[in-house]
C-alpha positions in Angstrom: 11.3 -55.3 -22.1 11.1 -59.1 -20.3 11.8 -59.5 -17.1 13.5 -62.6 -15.1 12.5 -63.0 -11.4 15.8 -64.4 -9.6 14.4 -67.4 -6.4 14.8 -64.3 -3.7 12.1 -62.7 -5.3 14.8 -59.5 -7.8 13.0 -59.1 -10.6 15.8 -58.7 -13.4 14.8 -56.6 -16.8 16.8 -57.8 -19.9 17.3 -57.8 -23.6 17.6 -60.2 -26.2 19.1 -59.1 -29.3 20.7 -59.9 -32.5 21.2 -63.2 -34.9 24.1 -65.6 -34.1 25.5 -66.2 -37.7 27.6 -68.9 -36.2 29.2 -66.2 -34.3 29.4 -66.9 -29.9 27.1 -65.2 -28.3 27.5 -62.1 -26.3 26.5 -61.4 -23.0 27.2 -57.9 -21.5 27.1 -56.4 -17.6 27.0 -53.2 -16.7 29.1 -51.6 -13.6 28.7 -49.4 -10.5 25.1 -47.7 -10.5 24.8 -48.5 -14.5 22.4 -49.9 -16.8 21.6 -52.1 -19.7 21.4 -48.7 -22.3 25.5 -48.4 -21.1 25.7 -50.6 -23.9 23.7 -49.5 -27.1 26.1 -48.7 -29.1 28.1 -52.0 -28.5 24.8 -53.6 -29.9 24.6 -51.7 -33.0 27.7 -52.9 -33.6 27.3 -56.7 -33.5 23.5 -57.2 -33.4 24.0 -58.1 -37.3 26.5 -60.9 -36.3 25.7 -62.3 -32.4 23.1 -63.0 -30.4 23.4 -60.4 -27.6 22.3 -60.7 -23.9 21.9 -57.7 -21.5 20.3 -57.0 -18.0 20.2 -54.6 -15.2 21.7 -56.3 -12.8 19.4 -56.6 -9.5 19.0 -52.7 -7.7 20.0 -50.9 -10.4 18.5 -49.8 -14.1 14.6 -50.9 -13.8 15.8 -54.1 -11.6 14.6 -54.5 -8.3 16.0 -55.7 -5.3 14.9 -57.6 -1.6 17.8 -55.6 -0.6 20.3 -58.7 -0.3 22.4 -60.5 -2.8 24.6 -58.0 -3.6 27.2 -60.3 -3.8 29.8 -61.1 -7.0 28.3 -64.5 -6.7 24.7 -63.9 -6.5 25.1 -61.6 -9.1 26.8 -64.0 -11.0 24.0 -66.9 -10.4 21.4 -64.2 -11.3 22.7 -63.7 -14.7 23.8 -67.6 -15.2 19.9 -68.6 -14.5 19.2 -65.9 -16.9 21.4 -66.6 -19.2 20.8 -70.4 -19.4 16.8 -69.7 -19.7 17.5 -67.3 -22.5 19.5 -69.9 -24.3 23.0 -68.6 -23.8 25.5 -70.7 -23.7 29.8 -70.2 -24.5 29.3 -66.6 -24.6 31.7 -64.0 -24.5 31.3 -62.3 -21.1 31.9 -58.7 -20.9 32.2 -56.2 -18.1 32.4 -52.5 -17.3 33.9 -51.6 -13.9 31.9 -52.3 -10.5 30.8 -55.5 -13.0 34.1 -57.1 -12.9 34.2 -58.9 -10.1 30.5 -60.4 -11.0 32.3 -61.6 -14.3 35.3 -62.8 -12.8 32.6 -65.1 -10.7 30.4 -65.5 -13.4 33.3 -66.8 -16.0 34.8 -69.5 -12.4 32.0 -70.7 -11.1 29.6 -71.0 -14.8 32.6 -71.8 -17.3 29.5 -73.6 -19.5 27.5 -69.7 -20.0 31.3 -67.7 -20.4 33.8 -69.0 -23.0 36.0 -65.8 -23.0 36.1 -62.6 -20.9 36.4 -59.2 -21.4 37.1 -56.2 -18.6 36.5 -53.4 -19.7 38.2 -50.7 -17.3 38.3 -53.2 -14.2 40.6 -54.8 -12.1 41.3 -57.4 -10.4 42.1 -57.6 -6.3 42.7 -59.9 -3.8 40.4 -58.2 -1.6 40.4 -55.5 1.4 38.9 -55.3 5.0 36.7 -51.7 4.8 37.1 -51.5 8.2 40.9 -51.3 7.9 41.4 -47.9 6.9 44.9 -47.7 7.7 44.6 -49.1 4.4 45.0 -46.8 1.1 42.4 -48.7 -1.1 40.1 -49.4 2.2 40.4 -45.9 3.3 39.1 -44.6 -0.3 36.0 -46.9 -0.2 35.1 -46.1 3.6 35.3 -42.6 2.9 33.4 -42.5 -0.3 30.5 -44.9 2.1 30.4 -41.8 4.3 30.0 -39.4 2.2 27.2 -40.8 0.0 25.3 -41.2 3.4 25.9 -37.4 4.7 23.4 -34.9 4.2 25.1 -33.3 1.0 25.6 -36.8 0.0 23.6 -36.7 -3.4 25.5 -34.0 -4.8 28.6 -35.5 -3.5 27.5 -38.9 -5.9 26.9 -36.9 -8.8 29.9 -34.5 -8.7 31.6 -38.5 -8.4 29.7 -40.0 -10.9 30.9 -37.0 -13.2 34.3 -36.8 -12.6 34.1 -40.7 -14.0 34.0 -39.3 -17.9 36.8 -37.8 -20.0 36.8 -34.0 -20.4 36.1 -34.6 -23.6 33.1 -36.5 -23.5 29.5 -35.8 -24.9 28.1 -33.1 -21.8 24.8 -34.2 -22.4 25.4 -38.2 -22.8 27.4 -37.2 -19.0 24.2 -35.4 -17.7 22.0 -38.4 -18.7 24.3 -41.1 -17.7 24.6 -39.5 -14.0 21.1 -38.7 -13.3 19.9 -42.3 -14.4 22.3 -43.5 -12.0 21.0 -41.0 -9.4 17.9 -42.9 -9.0 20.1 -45.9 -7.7 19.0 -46.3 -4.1 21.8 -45.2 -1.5 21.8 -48.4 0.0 22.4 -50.1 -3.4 25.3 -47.1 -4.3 26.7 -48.6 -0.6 26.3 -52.4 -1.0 27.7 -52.1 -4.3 30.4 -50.9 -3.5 30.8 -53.0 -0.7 31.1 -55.7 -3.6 34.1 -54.0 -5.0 36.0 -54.8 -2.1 35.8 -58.6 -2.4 38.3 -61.0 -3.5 38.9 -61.5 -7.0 42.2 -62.9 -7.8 41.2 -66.0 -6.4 38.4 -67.1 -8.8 40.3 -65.4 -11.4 43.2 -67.8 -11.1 41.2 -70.7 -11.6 39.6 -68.9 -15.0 40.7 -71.0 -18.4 38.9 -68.3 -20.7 40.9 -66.6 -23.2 41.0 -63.0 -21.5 40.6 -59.2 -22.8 41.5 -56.2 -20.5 40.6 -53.1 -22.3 41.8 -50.3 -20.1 41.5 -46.3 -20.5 43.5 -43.8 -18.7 41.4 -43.5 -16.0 42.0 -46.8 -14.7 45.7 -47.1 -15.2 46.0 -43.6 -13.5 43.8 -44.8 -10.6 45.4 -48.7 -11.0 48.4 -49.0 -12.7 48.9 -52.6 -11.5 45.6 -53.4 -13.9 47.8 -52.7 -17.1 50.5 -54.6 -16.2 50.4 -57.2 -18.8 53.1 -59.7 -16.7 50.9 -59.3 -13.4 47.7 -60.3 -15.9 49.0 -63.1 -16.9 50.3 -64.3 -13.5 46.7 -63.5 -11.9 45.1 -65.4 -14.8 47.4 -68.4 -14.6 45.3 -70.8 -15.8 43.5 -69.0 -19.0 44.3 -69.6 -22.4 45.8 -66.5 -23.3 46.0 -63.2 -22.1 45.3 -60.0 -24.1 45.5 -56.2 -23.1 44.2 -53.4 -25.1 45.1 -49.8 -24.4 41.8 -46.7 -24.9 43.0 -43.1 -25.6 41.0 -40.6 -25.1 38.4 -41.6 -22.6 37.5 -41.3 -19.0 36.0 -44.4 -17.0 33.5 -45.1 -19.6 35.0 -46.8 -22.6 31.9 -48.2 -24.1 30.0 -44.9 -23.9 33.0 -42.1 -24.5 35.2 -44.2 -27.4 32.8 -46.9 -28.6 34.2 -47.5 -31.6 38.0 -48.0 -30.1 35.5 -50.3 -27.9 34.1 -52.5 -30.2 37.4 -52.7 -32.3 38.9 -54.5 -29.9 35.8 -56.7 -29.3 35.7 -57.8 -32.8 39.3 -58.7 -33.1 39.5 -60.2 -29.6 36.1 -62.3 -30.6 37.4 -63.1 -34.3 39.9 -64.8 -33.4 38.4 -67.7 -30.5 38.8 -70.9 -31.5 
């Protein structure tokens, strides 16, 4: 597997995959405490048909980290340099959860590397204070920090980690999937999530992409203001259309649990881009 070393000294490992047929390119990021494999059967799928770009973002996976950048924009310039060295340009961006808000910057601030965007069980936010915890969403996150840093605090993250798939998915895909994401450092589990607070409607209004939300149950339980096809389109004022696509049957992890509901939707959002 190559690796890409970022100009703070991450060392990125990615994959290059697939023939482009004509076909845009595909370029695929991973969310909370997740990795690259998140997305195998997504490459079965269209390796045939697109050129396909993956990567463990920096602290997580087999990435490392100097233990700073774990920002949506340095995230985001991490897998533009990447990107642009591998060759990919006017790609379809897609992201899974804790990645949104690094494709939301990616897609604003690189609009030559992302053509179209897909979230795939993500929202967007205009941001919270974690220190205000007189605040719901704030409250949530502050407590889940303090948890993962308690004594009991690895079995608190994997009992979390858990609860994030359908009842109904594959135990021992679950069991793999949780105890890769075990070996995330705590102090990448916290900054991470620290990232999740950040603002994302704003870059999102300036996004001209077409747009794809594919959402499960899981997140319109937890959001329901993130299937709101109106509010979409008012966030993403600017994009050239607007798309949402409704999972059954899953927990949090779309790509992994219902792939083939997954890549449906891909193929028939990407089919059809000018």
């Amino acid at each position: 597997m190559p690796t890409f070393t970022t100009e703070d000294g991450a060392e990125l490992y990615y994959q290059v995959e697939g023939t482009e047929r004509g076909n845009p390119p595909l370029l695929f990021i991973h969310g909370w405490c997740s990795n690259l494999t998140h997305w195998e059967q997504q490459v079965r799928a269209f390796q045939d048909s697109h050129r396909i770009l993956r990567m463990d973002r920096r602290g997580m996976g087999k990435s490392t980290s100097p233990g700073t950048g774990h920002t949506p924009a340095q995230h985001a310039a991490d897998i533009a340099a990447l990107a642009r060295r591998e060759g990919f340009t006017k790609a379809v961006a897609i992201a899974h959860a804790g990645g949104g808000p690094v494709g939301v910057n990616l897609g604003a601030t690189y609009p030559d590397v992302v053509s179209a965007y897909v979230m795939v069980d993500t929202t967007i936010s205009p941001g919270f204070d974690l220190a205000d915890t007189t605040k719901v969403t704030a409250r949530f996150y502050a407590e889940m920090i303090e948890k993962m840093r308690a004594s009991d605090g690895e079995r608190y993250f994997r009992d979390l980690y858990t609860s994030f798939f359908g009842p109904q998915a594959d135990r021992a895909l679950v069991a793999s999937a949780v105890a890769e994401a075990s070996r995330t450092p705590v102090a990448t589990r916290v900054n991470e999530l620290k990232l999740m607070a950040t603002d994302t409607a704003t870059p999102a209004a300036t996004m001209r992409q077409p747009i794809l939300v594919i959402a499960g149950p899981w997140l319109a339980d937890s959001f329901p203001q993130a299937v709101d096809h109106a509010r979409l389109k008012v966030i993403f004022t600017q994009a050239k259309r607007v798309e949402l696509a409704r999972a059954i049957g899953t927990g949090h992890f779309l790509q992994l649990e219902v792939p083939d509901q997954t890549n449906a939707f891909l193929k028939s959002f990407v089919s059809r881009l000018g």
